[in-house]
C-alpha positions in Angstrom: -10.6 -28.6 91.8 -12.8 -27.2 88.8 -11.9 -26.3 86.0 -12.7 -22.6 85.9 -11.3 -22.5 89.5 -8.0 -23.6 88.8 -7.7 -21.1 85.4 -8.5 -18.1 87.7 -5.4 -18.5 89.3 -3.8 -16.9 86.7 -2.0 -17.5 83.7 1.5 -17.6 85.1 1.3 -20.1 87.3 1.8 -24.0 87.1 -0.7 -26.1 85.2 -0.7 -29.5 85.8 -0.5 -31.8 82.4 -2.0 -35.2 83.0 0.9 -37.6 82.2 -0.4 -39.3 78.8 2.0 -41.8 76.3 0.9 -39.3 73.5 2.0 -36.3 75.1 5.6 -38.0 75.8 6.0 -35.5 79.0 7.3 -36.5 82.3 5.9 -35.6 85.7 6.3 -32.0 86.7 4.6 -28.9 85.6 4.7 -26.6 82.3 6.2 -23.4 82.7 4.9 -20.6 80.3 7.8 -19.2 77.9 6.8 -16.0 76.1 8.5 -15.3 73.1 11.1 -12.2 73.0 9.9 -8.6 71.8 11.8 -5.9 70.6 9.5 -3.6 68.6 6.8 -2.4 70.9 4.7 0.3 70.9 4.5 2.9 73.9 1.4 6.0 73.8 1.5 4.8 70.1 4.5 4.6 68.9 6.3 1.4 67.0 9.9 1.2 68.5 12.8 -0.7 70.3 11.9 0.6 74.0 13.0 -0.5 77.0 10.8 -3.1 79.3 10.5 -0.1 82.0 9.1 2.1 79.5 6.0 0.8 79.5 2.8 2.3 80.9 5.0 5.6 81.4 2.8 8.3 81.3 3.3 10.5 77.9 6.0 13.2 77.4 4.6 16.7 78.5 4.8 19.0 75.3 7.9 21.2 75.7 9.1 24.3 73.3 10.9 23.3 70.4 14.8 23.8 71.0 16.6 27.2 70.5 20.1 27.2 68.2 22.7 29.4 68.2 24.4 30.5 65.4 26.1 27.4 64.2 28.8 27.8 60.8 27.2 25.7 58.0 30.5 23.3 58.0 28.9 21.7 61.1 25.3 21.0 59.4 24.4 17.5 59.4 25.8 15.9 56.0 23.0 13.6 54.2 25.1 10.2 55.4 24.6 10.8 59.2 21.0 10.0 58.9 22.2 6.8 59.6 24.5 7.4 62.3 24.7 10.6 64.0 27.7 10.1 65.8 29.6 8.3 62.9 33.2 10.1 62.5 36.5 9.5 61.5 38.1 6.3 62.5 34.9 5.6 64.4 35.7 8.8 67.2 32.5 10.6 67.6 32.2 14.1 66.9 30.1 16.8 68.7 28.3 18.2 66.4 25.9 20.3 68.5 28.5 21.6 70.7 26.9 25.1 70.1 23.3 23.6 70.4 20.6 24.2 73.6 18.0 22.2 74.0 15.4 21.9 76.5 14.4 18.1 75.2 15.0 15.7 77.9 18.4 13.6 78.2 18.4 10.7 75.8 19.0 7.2 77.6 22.5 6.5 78.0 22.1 2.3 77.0 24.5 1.9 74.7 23.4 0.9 70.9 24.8 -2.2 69.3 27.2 -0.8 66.1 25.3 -1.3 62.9 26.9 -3.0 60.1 28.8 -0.8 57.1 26.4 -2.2 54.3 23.5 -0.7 56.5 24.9 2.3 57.8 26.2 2.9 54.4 23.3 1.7 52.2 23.0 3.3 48.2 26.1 6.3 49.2 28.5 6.4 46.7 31.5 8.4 46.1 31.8 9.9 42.3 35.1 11.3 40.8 35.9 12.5 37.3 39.0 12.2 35.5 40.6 10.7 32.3 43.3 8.5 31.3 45.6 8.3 28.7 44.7 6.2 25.3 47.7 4.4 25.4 46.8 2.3 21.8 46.0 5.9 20.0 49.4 6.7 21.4 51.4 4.1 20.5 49.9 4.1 17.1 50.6 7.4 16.4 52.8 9.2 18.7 50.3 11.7 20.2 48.8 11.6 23.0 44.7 11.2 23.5 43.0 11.3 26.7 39.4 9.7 27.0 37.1 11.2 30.1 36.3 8.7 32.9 34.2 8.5 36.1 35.2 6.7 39.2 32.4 5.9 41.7 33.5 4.1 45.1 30.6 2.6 46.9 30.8 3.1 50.7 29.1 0.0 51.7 31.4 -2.6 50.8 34.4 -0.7 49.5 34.0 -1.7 45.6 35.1 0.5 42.3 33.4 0.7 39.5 34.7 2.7 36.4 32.8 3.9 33.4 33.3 6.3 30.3 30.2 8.6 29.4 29.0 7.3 26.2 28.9 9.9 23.4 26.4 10.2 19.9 29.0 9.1 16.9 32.1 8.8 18.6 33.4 5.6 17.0 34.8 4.5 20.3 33.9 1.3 23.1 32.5 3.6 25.7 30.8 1.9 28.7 31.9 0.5 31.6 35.4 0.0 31.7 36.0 -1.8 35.7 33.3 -3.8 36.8 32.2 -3.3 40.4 34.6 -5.2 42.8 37.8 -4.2 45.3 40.5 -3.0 43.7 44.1 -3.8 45.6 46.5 -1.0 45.5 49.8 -1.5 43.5 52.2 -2.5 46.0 49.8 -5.1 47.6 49.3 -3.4 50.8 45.5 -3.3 51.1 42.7 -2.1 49.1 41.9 1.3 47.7 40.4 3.8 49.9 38.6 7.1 49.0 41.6 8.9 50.3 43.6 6.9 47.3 41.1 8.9 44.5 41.6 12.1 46.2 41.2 15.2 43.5 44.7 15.6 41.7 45.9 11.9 43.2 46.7 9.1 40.0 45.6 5.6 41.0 47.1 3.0 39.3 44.0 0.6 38.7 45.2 -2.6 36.6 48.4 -1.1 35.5 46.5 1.9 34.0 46.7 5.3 35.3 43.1 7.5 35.9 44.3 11.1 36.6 41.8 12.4 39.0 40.3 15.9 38.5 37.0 16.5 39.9 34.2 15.4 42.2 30.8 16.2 43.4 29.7 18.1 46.2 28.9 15.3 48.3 32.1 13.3 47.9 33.9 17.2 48.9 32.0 17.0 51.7 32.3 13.7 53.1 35.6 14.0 52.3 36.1 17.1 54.2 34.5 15.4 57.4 36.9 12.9 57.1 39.3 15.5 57.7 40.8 15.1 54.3 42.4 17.6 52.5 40.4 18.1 48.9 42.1 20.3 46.2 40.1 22.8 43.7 39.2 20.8 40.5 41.6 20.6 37.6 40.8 21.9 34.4 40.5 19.1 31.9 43.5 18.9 28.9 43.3 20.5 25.9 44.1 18.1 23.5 42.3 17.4 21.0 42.2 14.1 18.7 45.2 12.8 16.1 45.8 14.1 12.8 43.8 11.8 10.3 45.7 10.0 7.6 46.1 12.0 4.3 43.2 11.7 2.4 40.6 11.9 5.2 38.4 14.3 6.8 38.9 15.6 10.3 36.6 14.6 12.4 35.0 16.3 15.2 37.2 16.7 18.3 35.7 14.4 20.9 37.6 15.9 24.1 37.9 19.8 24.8 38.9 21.9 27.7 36.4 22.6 30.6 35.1 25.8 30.6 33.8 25.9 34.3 36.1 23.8 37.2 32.6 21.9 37.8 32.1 21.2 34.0 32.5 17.5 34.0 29.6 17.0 36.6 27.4 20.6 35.9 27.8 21.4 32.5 24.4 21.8 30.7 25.0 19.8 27.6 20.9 20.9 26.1 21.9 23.2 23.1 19.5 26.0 22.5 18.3 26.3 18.9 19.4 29.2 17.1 16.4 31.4 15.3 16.3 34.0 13.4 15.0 37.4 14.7 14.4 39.0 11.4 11.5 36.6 11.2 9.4 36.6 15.1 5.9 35.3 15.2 3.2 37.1 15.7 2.3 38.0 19.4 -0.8 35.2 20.0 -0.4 33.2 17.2 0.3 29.3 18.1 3.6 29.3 16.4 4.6 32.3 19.1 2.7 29.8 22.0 5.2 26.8 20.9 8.2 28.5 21.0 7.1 29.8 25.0 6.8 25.9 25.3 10.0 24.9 23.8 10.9 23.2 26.7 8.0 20.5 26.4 8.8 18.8 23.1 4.9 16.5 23.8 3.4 19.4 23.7 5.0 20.5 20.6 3.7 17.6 19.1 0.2 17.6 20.3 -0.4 20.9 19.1 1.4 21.0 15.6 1.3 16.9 14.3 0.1 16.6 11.0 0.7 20.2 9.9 3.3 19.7 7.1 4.7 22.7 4.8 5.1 21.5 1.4 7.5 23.6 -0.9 8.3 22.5 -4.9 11.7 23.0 -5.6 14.2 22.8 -8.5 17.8 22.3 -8.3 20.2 22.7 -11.4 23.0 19.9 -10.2 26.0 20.6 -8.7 28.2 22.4 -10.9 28.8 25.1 -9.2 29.7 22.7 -6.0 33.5 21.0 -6.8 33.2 17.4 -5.9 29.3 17.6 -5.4 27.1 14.6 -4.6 25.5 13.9 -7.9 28.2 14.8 -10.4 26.2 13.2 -13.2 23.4 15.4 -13.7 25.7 18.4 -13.6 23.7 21.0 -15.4 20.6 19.4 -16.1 17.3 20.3 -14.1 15.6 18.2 -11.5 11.9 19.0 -9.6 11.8 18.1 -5.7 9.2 18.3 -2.9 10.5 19.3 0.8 8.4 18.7 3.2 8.9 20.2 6.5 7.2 18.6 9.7 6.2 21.1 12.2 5.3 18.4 15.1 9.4 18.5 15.4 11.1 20.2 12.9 12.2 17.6 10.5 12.7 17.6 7.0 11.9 15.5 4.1 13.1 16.5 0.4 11.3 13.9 -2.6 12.4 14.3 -6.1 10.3 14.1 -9.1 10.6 10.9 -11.1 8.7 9.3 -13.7 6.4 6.3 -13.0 8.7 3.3 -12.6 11.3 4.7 -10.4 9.3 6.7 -7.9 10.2 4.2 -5.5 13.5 5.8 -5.4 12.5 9.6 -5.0 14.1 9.9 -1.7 16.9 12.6 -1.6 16.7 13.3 2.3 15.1 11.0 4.3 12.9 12.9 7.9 15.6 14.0 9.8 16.4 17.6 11.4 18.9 19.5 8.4 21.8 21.0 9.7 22.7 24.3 8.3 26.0 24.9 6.6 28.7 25.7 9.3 30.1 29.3 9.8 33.4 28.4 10.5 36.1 28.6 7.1 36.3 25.5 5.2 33.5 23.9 7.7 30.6 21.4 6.3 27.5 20.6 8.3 29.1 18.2 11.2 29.0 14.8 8.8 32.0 13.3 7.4 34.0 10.4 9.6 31.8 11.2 12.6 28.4 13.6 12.7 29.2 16.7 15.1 29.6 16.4 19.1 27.1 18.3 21.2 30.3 20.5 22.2 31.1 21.0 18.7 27.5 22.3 18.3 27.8 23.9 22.0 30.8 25.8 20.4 29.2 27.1 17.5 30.8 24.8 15.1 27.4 24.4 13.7 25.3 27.1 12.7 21.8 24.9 13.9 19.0 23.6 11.8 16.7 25.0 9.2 13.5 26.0 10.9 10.1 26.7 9.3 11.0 30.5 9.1 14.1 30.0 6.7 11.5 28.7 4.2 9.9 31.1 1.9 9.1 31.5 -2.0 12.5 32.3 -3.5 15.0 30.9 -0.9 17.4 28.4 -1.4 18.0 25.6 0.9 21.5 23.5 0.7 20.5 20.1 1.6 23.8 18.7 2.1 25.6 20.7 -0.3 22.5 20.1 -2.9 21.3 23.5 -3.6 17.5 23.5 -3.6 15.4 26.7 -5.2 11.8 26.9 -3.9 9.8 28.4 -6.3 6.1 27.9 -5.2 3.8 26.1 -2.3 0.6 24.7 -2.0 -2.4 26.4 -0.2 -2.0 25.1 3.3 1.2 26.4 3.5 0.2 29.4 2.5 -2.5 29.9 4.9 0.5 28.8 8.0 2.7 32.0 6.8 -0.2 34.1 6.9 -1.4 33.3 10.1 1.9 32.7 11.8 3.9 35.9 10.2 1.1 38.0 9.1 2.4 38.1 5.4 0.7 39.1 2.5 0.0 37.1 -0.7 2.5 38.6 -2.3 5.2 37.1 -0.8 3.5 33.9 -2.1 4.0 34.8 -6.0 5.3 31.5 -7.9 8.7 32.0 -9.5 8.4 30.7 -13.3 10.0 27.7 -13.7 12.7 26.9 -15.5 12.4 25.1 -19.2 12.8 21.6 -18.7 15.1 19.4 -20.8 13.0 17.6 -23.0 12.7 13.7 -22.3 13.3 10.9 -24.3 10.8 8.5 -25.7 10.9 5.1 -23.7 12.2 2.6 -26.3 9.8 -0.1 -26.5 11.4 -3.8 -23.9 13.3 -6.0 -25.8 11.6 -9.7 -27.0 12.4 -12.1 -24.4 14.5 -14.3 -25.8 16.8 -16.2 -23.3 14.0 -18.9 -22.7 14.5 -18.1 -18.8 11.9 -17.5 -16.6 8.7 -15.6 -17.6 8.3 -12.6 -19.6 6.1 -11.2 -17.0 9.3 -11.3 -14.4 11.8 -9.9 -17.4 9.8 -7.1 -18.3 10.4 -5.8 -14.5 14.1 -5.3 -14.9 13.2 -2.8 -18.3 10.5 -1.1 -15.5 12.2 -0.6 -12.4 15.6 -0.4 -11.4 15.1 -3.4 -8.7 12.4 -5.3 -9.8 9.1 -5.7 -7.5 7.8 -9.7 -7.6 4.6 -10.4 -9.7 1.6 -12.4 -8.7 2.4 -15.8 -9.8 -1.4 -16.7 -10.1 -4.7 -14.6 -10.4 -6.4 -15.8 -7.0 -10.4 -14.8 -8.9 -9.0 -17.0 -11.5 -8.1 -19.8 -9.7 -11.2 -19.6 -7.4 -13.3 -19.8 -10.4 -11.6 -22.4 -12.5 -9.8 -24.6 -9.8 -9.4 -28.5 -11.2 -11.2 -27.2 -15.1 -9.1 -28.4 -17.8 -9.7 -28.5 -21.6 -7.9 -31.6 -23.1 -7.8 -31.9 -26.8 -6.2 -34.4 -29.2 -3.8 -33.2 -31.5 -1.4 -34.3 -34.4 1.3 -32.7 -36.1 0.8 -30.4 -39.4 3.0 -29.3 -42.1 4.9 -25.8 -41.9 7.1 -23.4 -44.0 9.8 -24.5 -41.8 9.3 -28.1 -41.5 7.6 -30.6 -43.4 6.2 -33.6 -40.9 7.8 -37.0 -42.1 5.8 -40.6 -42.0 7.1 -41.4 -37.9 5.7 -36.9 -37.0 2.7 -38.6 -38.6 1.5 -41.5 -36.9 2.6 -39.4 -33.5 -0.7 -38.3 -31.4 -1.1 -36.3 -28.6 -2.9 -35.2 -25.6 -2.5 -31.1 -25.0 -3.9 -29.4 -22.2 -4.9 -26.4 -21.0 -5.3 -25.4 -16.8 -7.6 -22.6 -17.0 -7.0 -21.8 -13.3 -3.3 -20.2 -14.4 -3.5 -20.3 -18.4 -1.0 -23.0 -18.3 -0.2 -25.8 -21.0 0.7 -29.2 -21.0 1.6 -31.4 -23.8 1.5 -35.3 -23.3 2.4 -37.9 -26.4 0.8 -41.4 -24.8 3.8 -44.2 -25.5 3.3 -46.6 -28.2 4.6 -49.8 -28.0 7.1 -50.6 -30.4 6.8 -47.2 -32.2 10.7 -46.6 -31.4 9.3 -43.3 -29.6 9.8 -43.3 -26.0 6.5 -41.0 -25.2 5.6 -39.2 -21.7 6.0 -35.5 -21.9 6.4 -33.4 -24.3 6.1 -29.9 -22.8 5.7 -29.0 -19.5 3.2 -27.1 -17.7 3.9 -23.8 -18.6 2.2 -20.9 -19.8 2.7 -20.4 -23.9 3.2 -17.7 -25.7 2.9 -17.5 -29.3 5.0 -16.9 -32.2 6.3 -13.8 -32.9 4.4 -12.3 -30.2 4.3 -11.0 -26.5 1.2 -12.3 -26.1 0.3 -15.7 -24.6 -2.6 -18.5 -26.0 -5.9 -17.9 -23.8 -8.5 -20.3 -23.2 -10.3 -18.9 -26.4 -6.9 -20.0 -28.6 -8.2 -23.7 -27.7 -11.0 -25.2 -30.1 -11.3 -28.0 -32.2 -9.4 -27.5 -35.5 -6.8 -24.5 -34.6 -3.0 -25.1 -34.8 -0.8 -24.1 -32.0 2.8 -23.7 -31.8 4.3 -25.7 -29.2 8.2 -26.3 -29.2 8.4 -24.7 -32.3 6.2 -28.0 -33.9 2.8 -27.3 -35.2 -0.4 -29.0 -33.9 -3.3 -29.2 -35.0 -6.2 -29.9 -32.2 -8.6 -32.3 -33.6 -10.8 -33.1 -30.8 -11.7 -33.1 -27.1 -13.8 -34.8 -24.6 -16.8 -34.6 -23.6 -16.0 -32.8 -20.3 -14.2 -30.3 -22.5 -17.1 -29.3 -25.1 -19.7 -29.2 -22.1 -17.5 -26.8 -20.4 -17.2 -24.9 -23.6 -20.6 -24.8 -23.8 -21.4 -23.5 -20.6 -19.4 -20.3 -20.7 -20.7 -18.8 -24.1 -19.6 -15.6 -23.7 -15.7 -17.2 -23.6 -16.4 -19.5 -26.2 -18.7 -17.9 -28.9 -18.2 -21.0 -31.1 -19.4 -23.3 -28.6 -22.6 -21.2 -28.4 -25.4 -23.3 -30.2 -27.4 -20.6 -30.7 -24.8 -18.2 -32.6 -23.7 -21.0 -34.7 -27.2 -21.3 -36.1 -27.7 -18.4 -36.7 -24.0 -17.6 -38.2 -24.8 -20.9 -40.4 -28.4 -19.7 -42.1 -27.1 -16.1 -42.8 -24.7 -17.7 -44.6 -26.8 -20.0 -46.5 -29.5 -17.0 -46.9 -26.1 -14.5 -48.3 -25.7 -17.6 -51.1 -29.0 -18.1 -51.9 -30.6 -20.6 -54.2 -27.5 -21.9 -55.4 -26.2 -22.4 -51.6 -29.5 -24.5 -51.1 -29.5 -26.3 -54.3 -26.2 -27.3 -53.2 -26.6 -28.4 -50.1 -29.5 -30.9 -51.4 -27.6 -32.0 -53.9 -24.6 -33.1 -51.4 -27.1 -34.5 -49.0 -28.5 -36.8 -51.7 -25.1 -37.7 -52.4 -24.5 -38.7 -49.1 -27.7 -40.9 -48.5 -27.1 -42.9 -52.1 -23.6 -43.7 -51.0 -25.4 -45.3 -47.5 -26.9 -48.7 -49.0 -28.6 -47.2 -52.1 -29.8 -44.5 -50.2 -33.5 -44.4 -49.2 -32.9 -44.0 -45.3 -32.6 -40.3 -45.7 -30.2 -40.4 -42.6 -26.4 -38.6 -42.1 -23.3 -40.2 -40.1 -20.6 -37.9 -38.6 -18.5 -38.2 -41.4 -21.4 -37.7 -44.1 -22.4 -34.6 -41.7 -19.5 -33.1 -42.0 -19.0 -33.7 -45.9 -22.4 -31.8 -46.1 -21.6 -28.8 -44.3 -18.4 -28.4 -45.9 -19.6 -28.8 -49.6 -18.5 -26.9 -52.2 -20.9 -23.8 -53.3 -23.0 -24.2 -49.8 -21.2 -21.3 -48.8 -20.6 -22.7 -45.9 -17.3 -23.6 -46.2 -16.4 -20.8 -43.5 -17.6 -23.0 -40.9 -14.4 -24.0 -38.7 -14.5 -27.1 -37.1 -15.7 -26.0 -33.8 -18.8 -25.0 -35.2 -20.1 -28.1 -37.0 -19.0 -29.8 -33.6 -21.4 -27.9 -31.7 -24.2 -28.0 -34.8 -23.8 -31.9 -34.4 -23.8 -32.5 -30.7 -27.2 -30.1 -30.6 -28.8 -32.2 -33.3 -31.3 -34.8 -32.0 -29.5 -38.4 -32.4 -31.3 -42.0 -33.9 -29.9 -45.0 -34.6 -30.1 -46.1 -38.7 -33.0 -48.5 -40.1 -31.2 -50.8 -42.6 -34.3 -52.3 -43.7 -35.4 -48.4 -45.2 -32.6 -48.4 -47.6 -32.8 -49.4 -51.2 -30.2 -52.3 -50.7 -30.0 -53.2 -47.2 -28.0 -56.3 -47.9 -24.9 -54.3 -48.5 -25.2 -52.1 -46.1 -22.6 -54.3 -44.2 -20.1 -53.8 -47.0 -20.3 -50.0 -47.3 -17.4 -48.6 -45.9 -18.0 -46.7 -42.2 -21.0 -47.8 -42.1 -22.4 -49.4 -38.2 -25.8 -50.0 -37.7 -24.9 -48.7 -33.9 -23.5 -45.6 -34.6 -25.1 -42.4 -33.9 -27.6 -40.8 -36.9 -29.5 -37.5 -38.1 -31.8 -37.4 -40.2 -31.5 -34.9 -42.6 -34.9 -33.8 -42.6 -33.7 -32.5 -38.6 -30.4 -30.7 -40.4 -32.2 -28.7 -43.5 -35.1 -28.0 -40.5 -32.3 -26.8 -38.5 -30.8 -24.5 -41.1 -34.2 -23.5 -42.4 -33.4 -25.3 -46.4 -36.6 -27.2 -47.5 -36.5 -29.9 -50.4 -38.0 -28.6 -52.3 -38.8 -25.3 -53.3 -41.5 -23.7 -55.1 -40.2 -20.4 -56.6 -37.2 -19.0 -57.7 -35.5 -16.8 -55.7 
């Protein structure tokens, strides 16, 4: 039979399957085995209909039905969405009894019973109450009562308990029963919502929960359950325990309901009290933000960043017993407030000298109560800040508001009694356009004469040897002192890894006289210039008895009687530093050191070539022809004692003997100076044979035919001196 044939029979009728091993069927046909439907759609609509409804022509349009006048006890409750015919004990209820309809008969197939967790999905049962603080009570004889809500979820018959959690209260509010079945007391099943009826006490966990209240939809599915449900109790009017002698009473955190459906409709948003001496201008933006009162964004939006200053005084607290700040009793003190229109905050700053301004703050940004109105009241602080039914009450008289503020008005901050006495311009310019005031009202009040201040006594010498005296002097400064930069960062970017190392012996003192071992001692002293840092180091001799290593630690060094501490400049050949409280005297460096010297001038003026010569022939010019005369003289002095003389040339030593001659007048040439004169002067090496003896130049004392030379002809070129001179000068 072909293929398209046999197919055209139709689809429900037997196929034959050729038999096959991989198809592991017997012999016999396939029947076809649709898979069950129940959500179909009929003229276009999803739903679980019948088999026969199919292709059933649509409903004809009929008139919508008519009702008679039906009591509102019968209206649908929000739970029979879920099952219309849900009633007590399962017994369905007619409902519409009263109701025509021309809608056609629904179909009479029975529906399968849905589950309680779907029928009763998210409903929930909420009762308020209290119970009894049995600790408080026990503690102190009296009794105190703590709110409470009961919620009893209809899907799966759980309790859940919780206390409403209130600002300051100083108790564990929260939840108090997790969510779970609760078994009544004598065992005999779990709690139903008949067992938390209004006025009922269910004993959950051997604690009683007194039962008072509920909302309008537990009333009313209780009422359909044809359950009795009582008014609502009022709530007790106890209040809490006395406090121990010696301590403030503290707001009363429980009061009596002033409505029967306080505890689930009371309106706990406490209007702000204002002032209607003092009403904005019709228009103005001030009068536009108090229309929008409501919409605390928008206050913000349209008022952040205007803040009013106001300079204040305040005299102390004398005239307050027990005040804050008893120790300035009397004495004046200047302050800032700033007051924060975006929401109302205040900020009060007091004026201190530099040093301390860290710790200006009198008030941080908060909203400032105003003094209560009730005898003997404060401004809701003490053991615990005032409950919103304290406030609610009246127990607190509200907050300071922008128009409290004006030149002459005081302002108790907390029992500190501020006096404003003047503003700046911008808050000026707010009154004027916000109140329509004149600039009168804006007339400075003189201030008062302030005491006069001390001198600052100069910081004590550090003397305790610990730490630095950068780090001490912060504790004279500031009350808590602020850490210092340990290093200079431009400092140590520029002179990372340069170090000036000198060689340096021990010297006599008032103090102390060096002995023969202080004077065969040498050592090597360093300075870092990256952090101004020192470091002494006495190389170990072998069997000198000394042990060596170091003999000061890197440390910055500061001198003797002195705050001051030795700078790179301090450091040149020839000066004495005090390290330890021993003398040194540097009297050399390396070559590394000097060039390094050399290359910063500016830092090391002796180290500038230039300068030096030019410091050296003033000199000799200020002493005139004797100077020269003398110089000559001690040059030919020098060259005799080198072989006879003859070679005309100077060593180190001899060089240095020159310069340093009596009556040169340049005997004001340190050290540093002739070291710089000699390592710019052109160097040679000595010709023996040009001397008047040159076989005893070996035997003259010094002298090396290798060492390093200058002619004197180079020197008195140098310092402008010529042999011989013509006139007189």
């Amino acid at each position: 039979m072909p293929v398209d044939a046999h197919w055209s029979q139709g689809p429900n009728l037997g196929v034959s399957i050729p038999i096959a091993p991989v198809l592991g069927l017997g012999e016999g046909t396939a029947v076809t085995r649709p898979r069950s439907q129940h959500m179909t759609f009929v003229n276009g609509m999803p739903g679980p209909f019948p088999s026969e409804a199919k292709g059933m022509a649509p409903p004809t349009r009929v008139p919508a039905p008519t009702y008679d006048a039906v009591p509102s006890s019968i209206t649908p409750a929000p739970w029979e969405r879920h099952d219309p015919k849900w009633g007590a004990g399962g017994v369905a209820r007619n409902v519409t009894a009263n109701v025509t309809s021309t809608a056609p008969p629904a179909s009479t197939k029975q529906l399968k019973p849905q589950p309680a967790w779907l029928k009763f999905d998210s409903m929930q049962l909420h009762f308020g109450g209290y119970f009894e603080d049995l600790e408080v009570t026990k503690r102190t004889g009296e009794l105190r009562v703590r709110r409470c809500v009961v919620t009893y979820h209809l899907e799966d018959g759980s309790i859940d308990i919780r206390e409403p959690r209130s600002n300051n209260s100083g108790l564990e509010q929260g939840r108090i029963l997790h969510r779970m079945r609760v078994m009544k007391p004598d065992g005999s099943g779990v709690m139903t919502p008949s067992d938390l009826n209004v006025g009922s006490v269910p004993v959950i966990f051997k604690r009683e929960y007194h039962i008072l209240a509920c909302d309008e939809f537990t009333r009313k599915f209780l009422e359909r359950e044809e359950l009795t449900v009582p008014a609502e109790l009022p709530f007790p009017e106890q209040r809490d325990p006395t406090p121990p002698q010696g301590q403030f009473k503290s707001a009363p955190s429980i009061v009596k309901a002033p409505e029967s459906s306080a505890l689930f409709s009371m309106d706990l948003n406490v209007l702000g009290l204002h002032d209607d001496l003092k009403k904005p201008l019709p228009g103005s933006q001030s009068h536009q933000s108090d229309l929008l009162k409501e919409s605390a964004g928008r206050q913000f939006l349209s008022l952040d960043g205007n803040v009013l200053r106001f300079f204040c005084t305040s005299s102390g607290n004398a005239q307050i017993k027990n005040g804050d700040d008893t120790r300035t009793d009397g004495k004046l003190k200047a302050f800032t407030l700033h007051y924060f229109l975006a929401d109302d905050t205040v900020e009060v700053l007091e004026v201190l000298p530099s040093g301390v301004e860290d710790y200006s703050k009198v008030l941080r940004r908060q909203r400032l109560p105003k003094k209560s109105t009730h005898a003997g009241g404060g401004f809701g602080v003490g053991i615990r800040p005032a409950s919103q039914d304290t406030i609610k009450r009246g127990g607190v008289a509200g907050n300071v508001t922008w128009r409290d503020l004006s030149i002459g008005a005081e302002v108790n901050v907390f029992g500190k009694i501020l006096t404003i006495h003047d503003c700046d311009a911008h808050t000026q310019t707010w009154y004027k356009q916000e109140l329509g005031v004149s600039d009168t009202e804006f007339e400075p009040l003189p201030m008062p004469q302030a005491p006069v201040r001390k001198p600052r006594a100069p910081p004590p010498v550090h003397t305790s040897g610990i730490g630095s005296d950068v780090d001490s002097l912060q504790y004279c400064l500031r009350l808590v002192p602020k850490a210092q930069p340990t290093m200079d960062f431009d400092s140590w970017r520029l002179n990372s890894g340069s170090v000036l190392r000198f060689t340096g012996t021990f010297v006599d003192t008032l103090n102390r006289k060096i002995d023969e071992i202080d004077a065969t001692r040498t050592f090597v002293v360093s300075f870092y210039l990256e952090d101004n840092t020192v470091a002494v180091y006495e190389p170990p001799v072998p069997n000198s008895g000394l042990p060596g290593g170091p003999f000061y630690k890197r440390n910055a060094l500061k001198k003797v009687n002195s705050l001051s501490y030795y700078s790179a400049s301090d450091f040149v050949v020839g000066a004495v530093v005090t390290i330890s409280g021993r003398a040194l005297r540097l009297n050399g460096a390396d070559d590394a050191t000097f060039s390094l010297m050399e290359s910063r001038p500016n830092e090391f003026p002796k180290s500038d070539f230039v300068g030096v010569v030019s410091v050296a022939q003033n000199l000799l010019e200020n002493g005139g022809r004797a100077a020269r005369d003398a110089l000559r003289k001690a040059a030919a002095v020098e060259d005799m004692k080198l072989a006879g003389g003859g070679a005309m040339a100077l060593s180190r030593d001899a060089f240095v003997e020159v310069m340093t001659a009596t009556h040169t007048n340049l005997e004001s040439l340190d050290a540093q100076s002739l070291v710089t004169l000699w390592r710019h002067l052109p160097k040679s090496k000595i010709d023996v044979q040009k001397t008047r003896v040159p076989e005893s130049f070996k035997s003259v004392k010094g002298a090396d035919a290798n060492a390093e030379y200058v002619d004197v002809d180079a020197v008195f070129s140098l310092l402008n001196v010529p042999w011989v001179e013509t006139k007189d000068e």
